[in-house]
C-alpha positions in Angstrom: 0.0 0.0 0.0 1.2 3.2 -1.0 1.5 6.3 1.3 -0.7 9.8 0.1 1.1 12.8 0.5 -1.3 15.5 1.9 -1.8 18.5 -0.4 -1.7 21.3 2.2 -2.4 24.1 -0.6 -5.8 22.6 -0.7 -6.6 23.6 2.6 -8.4 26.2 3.2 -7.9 29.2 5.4 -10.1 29.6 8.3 -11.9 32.8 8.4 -10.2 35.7 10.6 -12.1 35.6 14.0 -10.3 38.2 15.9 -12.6 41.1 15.2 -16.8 41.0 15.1 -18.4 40.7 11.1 -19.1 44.4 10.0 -17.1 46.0 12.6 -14.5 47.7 10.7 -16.2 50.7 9.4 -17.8 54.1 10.7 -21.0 54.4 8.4 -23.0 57.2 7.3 -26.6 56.8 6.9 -29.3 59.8 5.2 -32.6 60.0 6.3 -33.6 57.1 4.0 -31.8 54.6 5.7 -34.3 55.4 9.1 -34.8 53.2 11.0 -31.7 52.2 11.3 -30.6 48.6 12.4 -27.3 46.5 12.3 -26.0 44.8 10.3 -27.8 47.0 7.0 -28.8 45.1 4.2 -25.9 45.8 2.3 -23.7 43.8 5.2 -22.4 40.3 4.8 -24.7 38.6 7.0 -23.6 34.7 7.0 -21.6 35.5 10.3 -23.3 38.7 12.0 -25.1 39.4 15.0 -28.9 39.3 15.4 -30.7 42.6 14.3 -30.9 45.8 16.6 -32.6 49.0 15.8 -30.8 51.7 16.4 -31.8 55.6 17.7 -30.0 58.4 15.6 -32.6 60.5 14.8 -31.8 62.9 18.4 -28.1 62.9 18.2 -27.1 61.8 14.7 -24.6 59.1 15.6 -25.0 55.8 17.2 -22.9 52.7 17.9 -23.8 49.0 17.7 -24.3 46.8 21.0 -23.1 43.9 19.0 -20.1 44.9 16.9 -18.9 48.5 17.8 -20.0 49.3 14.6 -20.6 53.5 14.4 -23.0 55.1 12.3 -23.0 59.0 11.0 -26.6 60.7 10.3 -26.0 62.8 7.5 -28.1 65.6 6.9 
């Protein structure tokens, strides 16, 4: 019996799990993006965090719970 020699190029990378999905941007949102909620639909959402609505009409910024994720009203 012959011995297989493993083709480790094949393998694939593991994902990078060091930082929360759709954390690494600051967003701005306009008035037709209200409400807002995280992750948008534009966001990759395979590996995200459960929906959450988020209040920027008062102050015009707000931050994510889940990710740290910042959003920017723009007016």
């Amino acid at each position: 019996m012959q011995s297989k020699e493993t083709d480790v190029s094949a393998t694939p990378t593991p994902p990078d799990t060091s930082r929360p999905a759709n954390a690494a941007h600051s967003y701005e949102v306009t008035a037709a993006d209200l409400p807002l909620h995280c992750p948008t639909p534009g966001m990759s959402l395979w590996n995200s965090h459960p929906r959450v609505f988020l209040p920027i009409e008062e102050t015009g910024e707000a931050m994510c719970p889940y990710c740290g994720a910042k959003y920017v009203l723009k007016r």
